[in-house]
KERO-675704 format. One record per residue (C-alpha): x, y, z; residue number from 1. Coordinates in pm, whole numbers. Layout:
+--------+--------+--------+-----+
!      x !      y !      z ! pos !
+--------+--------+--------+-----+
!      X !      Y !      Z ! NUM !
...
+--------+--------+--------+-----+
% end
This chain:
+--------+--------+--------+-----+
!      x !      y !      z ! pos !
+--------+--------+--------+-----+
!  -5945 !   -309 !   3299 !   1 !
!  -5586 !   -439 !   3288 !   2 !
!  -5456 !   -717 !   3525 !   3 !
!  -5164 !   -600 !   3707 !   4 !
!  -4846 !   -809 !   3668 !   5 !
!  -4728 !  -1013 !   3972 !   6 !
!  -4467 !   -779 !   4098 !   7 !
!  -4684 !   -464 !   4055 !   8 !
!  -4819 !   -595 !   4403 !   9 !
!  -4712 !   -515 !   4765 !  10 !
!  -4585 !   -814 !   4899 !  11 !
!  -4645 !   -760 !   5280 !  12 !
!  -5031 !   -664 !   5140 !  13 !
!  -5021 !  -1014 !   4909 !  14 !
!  -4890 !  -1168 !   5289 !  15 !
!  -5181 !  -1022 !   5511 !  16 !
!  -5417 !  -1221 !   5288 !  17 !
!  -5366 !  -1540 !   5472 !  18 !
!  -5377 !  -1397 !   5826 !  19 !
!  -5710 !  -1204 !   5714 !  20 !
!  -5893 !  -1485 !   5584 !  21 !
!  -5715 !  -1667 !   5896 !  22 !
!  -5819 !  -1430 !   6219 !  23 !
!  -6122 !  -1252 !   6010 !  24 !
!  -6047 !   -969 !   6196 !  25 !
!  -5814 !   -651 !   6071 !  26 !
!  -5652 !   -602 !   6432 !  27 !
!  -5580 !   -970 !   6455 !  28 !
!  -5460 !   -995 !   6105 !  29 !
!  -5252 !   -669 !   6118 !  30 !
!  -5049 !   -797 !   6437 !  31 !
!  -4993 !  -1131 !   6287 !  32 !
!  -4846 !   -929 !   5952 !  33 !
!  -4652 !   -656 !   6167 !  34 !
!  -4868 !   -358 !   6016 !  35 !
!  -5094 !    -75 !   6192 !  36 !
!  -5459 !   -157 !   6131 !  37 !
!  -5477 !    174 !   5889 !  38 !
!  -5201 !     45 !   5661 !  39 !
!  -5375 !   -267 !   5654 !  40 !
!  -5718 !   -180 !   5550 !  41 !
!  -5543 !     63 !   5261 !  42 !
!  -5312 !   -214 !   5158 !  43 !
!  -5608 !   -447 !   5123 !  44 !
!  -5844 !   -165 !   4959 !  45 !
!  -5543 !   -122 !   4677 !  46 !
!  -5545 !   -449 !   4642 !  47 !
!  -5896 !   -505 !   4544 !  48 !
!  -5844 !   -189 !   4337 !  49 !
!  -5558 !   -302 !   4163 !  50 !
!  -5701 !   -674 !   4119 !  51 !
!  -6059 !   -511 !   4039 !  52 !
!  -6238 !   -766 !   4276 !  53 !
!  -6365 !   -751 !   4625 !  54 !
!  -6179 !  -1024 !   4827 !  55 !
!  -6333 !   -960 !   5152 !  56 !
!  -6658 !   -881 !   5270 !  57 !
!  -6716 !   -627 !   5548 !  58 !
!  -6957 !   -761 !   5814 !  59 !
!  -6994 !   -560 !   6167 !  60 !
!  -6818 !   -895 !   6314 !  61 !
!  -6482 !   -891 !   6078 !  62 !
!  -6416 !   -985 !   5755 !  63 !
!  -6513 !  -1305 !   5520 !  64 !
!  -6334 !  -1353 !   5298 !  65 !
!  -6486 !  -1392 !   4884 !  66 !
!  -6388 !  -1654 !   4652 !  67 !
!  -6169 !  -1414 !   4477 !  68 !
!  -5981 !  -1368 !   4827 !  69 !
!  -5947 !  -1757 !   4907 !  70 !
!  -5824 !  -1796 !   4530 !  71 !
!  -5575 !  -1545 !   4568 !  72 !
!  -5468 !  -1594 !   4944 !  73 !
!  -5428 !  -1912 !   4870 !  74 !
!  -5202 !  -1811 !   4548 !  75 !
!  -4996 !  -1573 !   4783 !  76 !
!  -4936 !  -1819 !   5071 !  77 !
!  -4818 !  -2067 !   4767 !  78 !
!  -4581 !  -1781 !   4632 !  79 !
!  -4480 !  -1738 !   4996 !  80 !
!  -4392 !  -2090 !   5080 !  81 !
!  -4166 !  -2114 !   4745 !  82 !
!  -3951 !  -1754 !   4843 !  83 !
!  -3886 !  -1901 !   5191 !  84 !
!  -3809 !  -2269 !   5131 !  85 !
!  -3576 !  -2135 !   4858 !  86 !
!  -3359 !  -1824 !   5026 !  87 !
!  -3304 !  -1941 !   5377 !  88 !
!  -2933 !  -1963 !   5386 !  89 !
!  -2778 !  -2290 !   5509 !  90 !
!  -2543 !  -2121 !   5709 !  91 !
!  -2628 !  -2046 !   6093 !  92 !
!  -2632 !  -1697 !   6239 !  93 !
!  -2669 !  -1474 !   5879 !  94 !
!  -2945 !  -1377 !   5735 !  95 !
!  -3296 !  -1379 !   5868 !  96 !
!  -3504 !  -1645 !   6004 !  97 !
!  -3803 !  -1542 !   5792 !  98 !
!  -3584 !  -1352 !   5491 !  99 !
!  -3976 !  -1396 !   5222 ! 100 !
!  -4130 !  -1211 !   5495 ! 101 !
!  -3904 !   -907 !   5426 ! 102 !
!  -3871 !   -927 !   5013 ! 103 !
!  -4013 !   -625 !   4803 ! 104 !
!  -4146 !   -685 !   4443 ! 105 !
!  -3886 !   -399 !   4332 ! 106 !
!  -3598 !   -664 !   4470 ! 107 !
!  -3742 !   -962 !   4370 ! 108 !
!  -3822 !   -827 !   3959 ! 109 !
!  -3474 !   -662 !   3962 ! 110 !
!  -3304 !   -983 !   4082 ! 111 !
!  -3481 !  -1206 !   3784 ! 112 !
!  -3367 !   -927 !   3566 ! 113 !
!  -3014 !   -961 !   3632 ! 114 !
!  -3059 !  -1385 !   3624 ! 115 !
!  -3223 !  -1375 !   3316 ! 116 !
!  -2979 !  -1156 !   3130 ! 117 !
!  -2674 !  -1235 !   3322 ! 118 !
!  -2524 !   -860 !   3331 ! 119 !
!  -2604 !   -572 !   3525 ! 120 !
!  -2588 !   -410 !   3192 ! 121 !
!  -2865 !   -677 !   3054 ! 122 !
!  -3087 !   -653 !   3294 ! 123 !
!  -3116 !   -266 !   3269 ! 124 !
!  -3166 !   -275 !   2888 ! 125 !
!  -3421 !   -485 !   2901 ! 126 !
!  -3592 !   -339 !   3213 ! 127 !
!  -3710 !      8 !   3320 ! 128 !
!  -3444 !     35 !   3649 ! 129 !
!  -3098 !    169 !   3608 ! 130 !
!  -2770 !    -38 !   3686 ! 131 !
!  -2767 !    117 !   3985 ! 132 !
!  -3079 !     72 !   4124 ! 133 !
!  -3050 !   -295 !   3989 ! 134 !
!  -2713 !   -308 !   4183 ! 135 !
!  -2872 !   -184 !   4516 ! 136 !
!  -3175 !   -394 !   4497 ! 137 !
!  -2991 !   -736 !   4470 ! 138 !
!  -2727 !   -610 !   4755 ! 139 !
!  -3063 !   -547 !   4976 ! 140 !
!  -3187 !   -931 !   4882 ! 141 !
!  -2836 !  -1099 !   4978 ! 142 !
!  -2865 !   -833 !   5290 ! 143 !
!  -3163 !  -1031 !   5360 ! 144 !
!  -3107 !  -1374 !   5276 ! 145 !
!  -2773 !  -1346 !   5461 ! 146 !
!  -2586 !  -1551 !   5124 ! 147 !
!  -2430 !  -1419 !   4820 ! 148 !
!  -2693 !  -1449 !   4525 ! 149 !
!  -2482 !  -1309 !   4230 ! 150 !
!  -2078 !  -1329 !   4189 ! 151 !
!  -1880 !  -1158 !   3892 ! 152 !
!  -1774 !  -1330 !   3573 ! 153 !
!  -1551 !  -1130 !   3318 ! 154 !
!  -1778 !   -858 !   3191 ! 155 !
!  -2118 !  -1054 !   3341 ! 156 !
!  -2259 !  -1152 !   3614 ! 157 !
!  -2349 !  -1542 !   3728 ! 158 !
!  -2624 !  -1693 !   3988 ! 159 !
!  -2420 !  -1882 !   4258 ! 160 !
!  -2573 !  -2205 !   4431 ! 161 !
!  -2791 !  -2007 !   4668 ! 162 !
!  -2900 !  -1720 !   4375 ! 163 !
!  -2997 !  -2069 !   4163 ! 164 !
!  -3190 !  -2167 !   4398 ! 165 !
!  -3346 !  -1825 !   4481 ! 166 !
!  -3404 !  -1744 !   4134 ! 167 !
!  -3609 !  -2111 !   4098 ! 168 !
!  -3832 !  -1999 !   4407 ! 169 !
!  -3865 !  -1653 !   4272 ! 170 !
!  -3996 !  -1789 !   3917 ! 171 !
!  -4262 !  -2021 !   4080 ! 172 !
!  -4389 !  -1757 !   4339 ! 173 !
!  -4407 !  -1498 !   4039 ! 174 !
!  -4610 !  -1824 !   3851 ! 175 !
!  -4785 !  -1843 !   4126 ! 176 !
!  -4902 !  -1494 !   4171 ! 177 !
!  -4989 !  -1444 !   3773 ! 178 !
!  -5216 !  -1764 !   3802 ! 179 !
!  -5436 !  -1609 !   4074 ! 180 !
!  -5423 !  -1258 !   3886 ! 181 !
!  -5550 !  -1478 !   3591 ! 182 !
!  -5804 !  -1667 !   3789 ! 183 !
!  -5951 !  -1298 !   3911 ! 184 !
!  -5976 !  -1184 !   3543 ! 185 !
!  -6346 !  -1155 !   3397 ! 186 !
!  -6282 !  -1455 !   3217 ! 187 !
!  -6040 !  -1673 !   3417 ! 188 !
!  -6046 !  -1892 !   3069 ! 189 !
!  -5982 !  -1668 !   2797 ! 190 !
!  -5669 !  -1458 !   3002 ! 191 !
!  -5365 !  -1570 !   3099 ! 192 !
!  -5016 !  -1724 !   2936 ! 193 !
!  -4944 !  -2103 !   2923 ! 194 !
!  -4567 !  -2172 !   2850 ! 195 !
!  -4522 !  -2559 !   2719 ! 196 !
!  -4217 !  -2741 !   2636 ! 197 !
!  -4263 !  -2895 !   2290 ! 198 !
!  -3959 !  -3231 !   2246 ! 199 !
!  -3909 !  -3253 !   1874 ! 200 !
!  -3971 !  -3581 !   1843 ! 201 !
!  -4283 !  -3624 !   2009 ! 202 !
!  -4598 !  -3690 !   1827 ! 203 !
!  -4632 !  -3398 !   1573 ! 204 !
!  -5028 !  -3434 !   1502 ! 205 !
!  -5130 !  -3382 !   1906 ! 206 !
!  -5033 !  -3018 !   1998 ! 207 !
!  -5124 !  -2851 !   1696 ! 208 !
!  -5462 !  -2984 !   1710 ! 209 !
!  -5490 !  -2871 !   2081 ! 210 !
!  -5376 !  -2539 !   2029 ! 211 !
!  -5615 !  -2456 !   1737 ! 212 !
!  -5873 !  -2565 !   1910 ! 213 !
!  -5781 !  -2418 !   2196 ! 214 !
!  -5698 !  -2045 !   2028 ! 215 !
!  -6027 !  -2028 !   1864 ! 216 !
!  -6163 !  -2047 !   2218 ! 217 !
!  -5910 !  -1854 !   2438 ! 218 !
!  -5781 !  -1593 !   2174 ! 219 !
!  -5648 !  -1439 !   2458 ! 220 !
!  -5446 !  -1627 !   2641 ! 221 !
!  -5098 !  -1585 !   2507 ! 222 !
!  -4936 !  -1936 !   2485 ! 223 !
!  -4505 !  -1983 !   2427 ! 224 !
!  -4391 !  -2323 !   2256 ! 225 !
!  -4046 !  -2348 !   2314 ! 226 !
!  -3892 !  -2678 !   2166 ! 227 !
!  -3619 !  -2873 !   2278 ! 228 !
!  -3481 !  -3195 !   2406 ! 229 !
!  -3629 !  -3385 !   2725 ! 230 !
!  -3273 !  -3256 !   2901 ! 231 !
!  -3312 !  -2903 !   2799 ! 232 !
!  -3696 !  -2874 !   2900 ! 233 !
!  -3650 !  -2987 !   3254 ! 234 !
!  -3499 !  -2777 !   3451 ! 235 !
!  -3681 !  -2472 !   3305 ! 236 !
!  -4024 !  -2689 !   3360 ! 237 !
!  -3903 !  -2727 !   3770 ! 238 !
!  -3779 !  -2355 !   3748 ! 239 !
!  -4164 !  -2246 !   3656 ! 240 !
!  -4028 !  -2091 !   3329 ! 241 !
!  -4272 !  -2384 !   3162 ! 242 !
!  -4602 !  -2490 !   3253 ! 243 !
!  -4584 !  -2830 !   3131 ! 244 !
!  -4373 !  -3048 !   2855 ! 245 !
!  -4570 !  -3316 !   2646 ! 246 !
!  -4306 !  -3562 !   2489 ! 247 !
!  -4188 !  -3923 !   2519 ! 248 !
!  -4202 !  -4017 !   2884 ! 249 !
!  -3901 !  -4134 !   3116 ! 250 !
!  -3880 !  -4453 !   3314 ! 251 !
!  -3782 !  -4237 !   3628 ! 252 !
!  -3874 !  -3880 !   3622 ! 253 !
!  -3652 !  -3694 !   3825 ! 254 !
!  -3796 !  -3584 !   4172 ! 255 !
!  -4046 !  -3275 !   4173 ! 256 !
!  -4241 !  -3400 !   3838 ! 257 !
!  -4502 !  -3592 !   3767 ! 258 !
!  -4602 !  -3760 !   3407 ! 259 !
!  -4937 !  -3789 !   3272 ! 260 !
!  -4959 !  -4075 !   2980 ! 261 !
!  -5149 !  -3978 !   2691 ! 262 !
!  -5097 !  -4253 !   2411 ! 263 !
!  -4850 !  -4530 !   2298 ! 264 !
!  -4653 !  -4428 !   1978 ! 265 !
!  -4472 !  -4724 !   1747 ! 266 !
!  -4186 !  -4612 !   1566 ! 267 !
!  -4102 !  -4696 !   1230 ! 268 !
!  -3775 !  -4721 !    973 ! 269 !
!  -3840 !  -4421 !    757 ! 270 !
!  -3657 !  -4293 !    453 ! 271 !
!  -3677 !  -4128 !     99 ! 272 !
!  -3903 !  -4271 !   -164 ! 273 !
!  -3693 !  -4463 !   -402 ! 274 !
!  -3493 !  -4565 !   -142 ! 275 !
!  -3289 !  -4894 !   -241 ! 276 !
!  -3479 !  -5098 !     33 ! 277 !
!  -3839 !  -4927 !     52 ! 278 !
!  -3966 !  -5248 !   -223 ! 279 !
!  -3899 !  -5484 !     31 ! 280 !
!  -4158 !  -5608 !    273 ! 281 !
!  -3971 !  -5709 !    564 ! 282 !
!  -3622 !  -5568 !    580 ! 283 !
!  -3392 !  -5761 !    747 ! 284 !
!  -3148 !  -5654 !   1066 ! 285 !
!  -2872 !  -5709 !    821 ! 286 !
!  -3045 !  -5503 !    521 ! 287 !
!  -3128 !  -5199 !    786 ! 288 !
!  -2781 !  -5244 !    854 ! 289 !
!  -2589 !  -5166 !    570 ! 290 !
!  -2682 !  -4814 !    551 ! 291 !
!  -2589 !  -4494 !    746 ! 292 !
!  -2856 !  -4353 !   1031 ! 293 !
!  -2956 !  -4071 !   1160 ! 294 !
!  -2982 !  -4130 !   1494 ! 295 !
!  -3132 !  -3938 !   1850 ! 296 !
!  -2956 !  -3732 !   2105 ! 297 !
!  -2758 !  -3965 !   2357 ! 298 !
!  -2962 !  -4080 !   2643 ! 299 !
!  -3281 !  -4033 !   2491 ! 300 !
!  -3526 !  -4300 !   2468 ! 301 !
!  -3514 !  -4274 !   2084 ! 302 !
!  -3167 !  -4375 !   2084 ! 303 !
!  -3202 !  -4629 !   2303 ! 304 !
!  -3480 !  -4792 !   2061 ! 305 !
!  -3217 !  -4802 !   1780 ! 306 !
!  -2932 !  -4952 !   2003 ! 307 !
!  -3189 !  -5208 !   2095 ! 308 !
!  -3284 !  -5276 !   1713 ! 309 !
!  -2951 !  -5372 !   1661 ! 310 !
!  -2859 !  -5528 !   2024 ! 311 !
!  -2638 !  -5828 !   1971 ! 312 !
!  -2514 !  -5692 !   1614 ! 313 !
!  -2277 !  -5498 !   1477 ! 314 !
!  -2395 !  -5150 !   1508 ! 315 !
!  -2471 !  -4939 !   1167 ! 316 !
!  -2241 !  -4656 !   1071 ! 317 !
!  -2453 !  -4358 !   1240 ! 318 !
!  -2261 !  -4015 !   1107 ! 319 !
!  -2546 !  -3759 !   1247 ! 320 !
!  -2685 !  -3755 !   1534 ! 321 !
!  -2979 !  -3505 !   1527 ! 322 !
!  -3326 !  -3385 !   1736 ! 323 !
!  -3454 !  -3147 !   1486 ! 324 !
!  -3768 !  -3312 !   1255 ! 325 !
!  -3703 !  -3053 !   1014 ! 326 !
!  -3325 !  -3095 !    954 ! 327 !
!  -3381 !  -3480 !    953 ! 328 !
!  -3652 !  -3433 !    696 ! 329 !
!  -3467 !  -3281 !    440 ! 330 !
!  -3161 !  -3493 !    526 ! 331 !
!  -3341 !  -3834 !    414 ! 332 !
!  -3472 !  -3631 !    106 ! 333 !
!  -3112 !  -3616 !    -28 ! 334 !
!  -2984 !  -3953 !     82 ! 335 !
!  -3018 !  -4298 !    124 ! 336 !
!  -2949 !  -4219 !    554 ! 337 !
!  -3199 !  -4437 !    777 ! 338 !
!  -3421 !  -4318 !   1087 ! 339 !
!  -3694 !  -4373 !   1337 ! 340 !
!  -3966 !  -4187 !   1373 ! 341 !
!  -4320 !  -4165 !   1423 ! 342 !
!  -4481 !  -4232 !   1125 ! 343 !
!  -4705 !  -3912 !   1181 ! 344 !
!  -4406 !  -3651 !   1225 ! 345 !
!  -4394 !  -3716 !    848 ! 346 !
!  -4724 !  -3763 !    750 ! 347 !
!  -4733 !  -3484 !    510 ! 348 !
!  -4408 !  -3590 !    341 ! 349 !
!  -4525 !  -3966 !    288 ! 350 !
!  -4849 !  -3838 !    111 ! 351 !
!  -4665 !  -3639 !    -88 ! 352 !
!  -4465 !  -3956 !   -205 ! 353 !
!  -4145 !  -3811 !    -55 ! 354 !
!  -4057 !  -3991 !    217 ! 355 !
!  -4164 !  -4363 !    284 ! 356 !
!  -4148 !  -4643 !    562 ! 357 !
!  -3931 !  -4883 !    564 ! 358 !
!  -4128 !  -5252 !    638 ! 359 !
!  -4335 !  -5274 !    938 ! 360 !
!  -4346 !  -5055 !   1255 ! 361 !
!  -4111 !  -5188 !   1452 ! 362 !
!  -4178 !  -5482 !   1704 ! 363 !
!  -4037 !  -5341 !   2045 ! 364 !
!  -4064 !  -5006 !   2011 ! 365 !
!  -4313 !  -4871 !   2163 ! 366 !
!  -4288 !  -4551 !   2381 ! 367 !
!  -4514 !  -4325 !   2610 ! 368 !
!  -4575 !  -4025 !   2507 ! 369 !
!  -4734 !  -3796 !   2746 ! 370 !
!  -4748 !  -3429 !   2955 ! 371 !
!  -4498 !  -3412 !   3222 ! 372 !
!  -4572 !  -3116 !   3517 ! 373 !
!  -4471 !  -3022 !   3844 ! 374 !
!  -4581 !  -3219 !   4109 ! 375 !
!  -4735 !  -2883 !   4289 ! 376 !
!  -4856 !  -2725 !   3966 ! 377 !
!  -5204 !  -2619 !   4028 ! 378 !
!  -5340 !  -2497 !   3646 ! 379 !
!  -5532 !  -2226 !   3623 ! 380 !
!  -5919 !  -2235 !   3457 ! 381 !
!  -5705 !  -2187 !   3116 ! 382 !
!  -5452 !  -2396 !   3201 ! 383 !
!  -5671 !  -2694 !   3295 ! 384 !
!  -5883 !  -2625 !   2966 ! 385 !
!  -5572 !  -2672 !   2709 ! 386 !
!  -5445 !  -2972 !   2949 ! 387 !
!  -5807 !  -3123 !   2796 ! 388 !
!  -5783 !  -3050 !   2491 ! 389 !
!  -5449 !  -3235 !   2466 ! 390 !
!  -5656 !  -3528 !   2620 ! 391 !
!  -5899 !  -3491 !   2339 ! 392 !
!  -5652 !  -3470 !   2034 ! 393 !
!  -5490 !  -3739 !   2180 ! 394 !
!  -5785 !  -3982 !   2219 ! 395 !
!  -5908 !  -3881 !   1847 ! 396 !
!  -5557 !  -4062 !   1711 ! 397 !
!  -5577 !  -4326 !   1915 ! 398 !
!  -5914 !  -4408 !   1791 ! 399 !
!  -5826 !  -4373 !   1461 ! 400 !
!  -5517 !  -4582 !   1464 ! 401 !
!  -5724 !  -4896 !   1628 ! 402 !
!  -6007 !  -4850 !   1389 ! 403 !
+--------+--------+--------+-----+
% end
């Protein structure tokens, strides 16, 4: 059978969960949820149709709930909590008190649409709902949230402050609900996506293991590597766009996420073979010096490592500033230009006798490189099982280096 997607469920029936598993009774639960007892038990029996699991048992004294139906009330009261904190308006007297208790799936999906593509036009291209039923279901959202969500910009549409922060609750209840629709699959480890945020300049060796390893085991869990800088993977990593980012780790993450070490990484001076200083042994500050660099993004901890090689010096001519392993590659190919990296982002190139290090790793440089997730991420089975294997892969080269 195929899993339904998060928004091909009722809401109000994805709310009743909680109160069910709550009261244990239908008449209790369908007062506390604002339904008739007959819409209830239908809304309830479509949902274990559409879910293909039983989540309550009928007894003659109410209903227990199954371990499919605490997984996925649980799910739903997390979606729940995420809609409200993020679209009650600050402003007294508009909108509704409880404005997630009200929300359809139609609005909510048609709303992401139009963030996502940032027209009207976009979002109906690239969804199955016309402009104008896009148009009328985010009017009905701001209806109920009481605050403006979307505001016209020259032939688009943009988010204002309150649709930014309705479109980050929306993502992470829609997270929310896929993970317990994955968790109720037949095989809560093998179905699923994972999204992870991939920095280019963390350690190249670690997620490629993981994910082939990980593949031959899940071949069905679909899993998006999206690469990009520390600042770029952040906010879609709180928005619930990513699952997790694995990368060099900051000093202070930024409220909301939490960072999980994995292994110390020791940078080295790396160039072409042949370069004019790859026959000398130690290199001096002076000798590293007096050739151009390619250097990191500002304000990343990369850059920061080559200010600090030179601290207290005059500062090397630094013409490209660059993120990308694979531009930087071929750039040192066809130059005498200087970087840092990881010795292993280059691996293949230095046993091929193209590139080479320059001296030592350098003293000082060490860095953390690690997984960074939301502080309330709760992984699914999959989820948790690729989070392992990173563990594993990462272990394995720290082993190896030390031996």
């Amino acid at each position: 059978m195929t899993m339904p997607l998060p928004f091909d469920l009722n809401l109000r029936h994805l709310r009743s969960l909680s109160a069910v598993v709550e009261h244990g009774t239908l008449s209790a639960a369908a007062a506390r949820v604002g339904l008739s007892q007959p819409a209830l038990t239908q809304g309830l029996s479509k949902l274990e149709r559409q879910l293909d699991r039983v989540l309550f048992d009928r007894r003659p004294d109410g209903l227990a709930p199954t371990e499919a139906g605490l997984v996925m009330a649980s799910r739903a009261a997390a979606a729940f909590t995420y809609l409200g904190s993020s679209s009650r308006a600050r402003t007294a007297g508009r909108g509704f008190s409880r404005p997630e208790q009200l929300m359809t799936a139609t609005q909510l999906e048609a709303f992401l649409h139009v963030a996502n593509a940032g027209s009207f036009v976009g979002a109906a291209a690239e969804s199955s709902l016309s402009q104008p039923a896009l148009h009328r279901a985010v009017r009905d959202l701001e209806q109920v949230t009481g605050v403006p969500l979307v505001e016209r910009r020259g032939r688009g549409v943009a988010l204002t402050a309150h649709g930014q922060r309705m479109a980050r609750g929306v993502r992470l209840a829609e997270r929310e609900i896929a993970a317990g629709i994955a968790e109720l699959s037949a095989d809560p480890a093998g179905t699923g996506r994972i999204a992870i945020g991939a920095m280019p300049l963390s350690r190249a060796l670690i997620l490629p293991r993981a994910l082939a390893a990980f593949t031959r085991a899940a071949p069905g869990v679909a899993v998006d590597v999206i690469e990009g800088s520390w600042r770029e993977l952040i906010d879609p990593l709180r928005d619930g766009l990513l699952d997790m980012t694995i990368g060099a780790l900051r000093d202070t993450p930024p409220p909301g996420v939490v960072q999980r070490a994995l292994f110390s990484d020791r940078l080295a001076v790396v160039a072409r073979a042949g370069h004019p200083l790859a026959g000398i042994t130690a290199p001096t500050r002076d000798d590293l010096a007096g050739f151009p660099w390619i250097v990191g993004s500002r304000e990343t901890p990369l850059a920061a490592h080559w200010h600090r090689l030179f601290a207290g010096g005059t500062l090397p001519t630094a013409p490209i500033a660059c993120g990308s392993v694979m531009v930087i590659r071929g750039l040192l190919q066809d130059s005498d230009l200087l970087t840092l990296l990881s010795p292993d982002q280059v691996a293949l190139e230095i046993d091929a006798g193209l590139l080479t290090t320059i001296g030592p790793p350098l003293a000082g440089s060490l860095r953390t490189i690690g997984l960074t997730t939301r502080a309330d991420w709760r992984p699914t089975t999959a989820q948790r099982r690729l989070v392992a294997l990173i563990e594993a892969a990462s272990s394995e080269v720290a082993i190896r280096e030390n031996e």
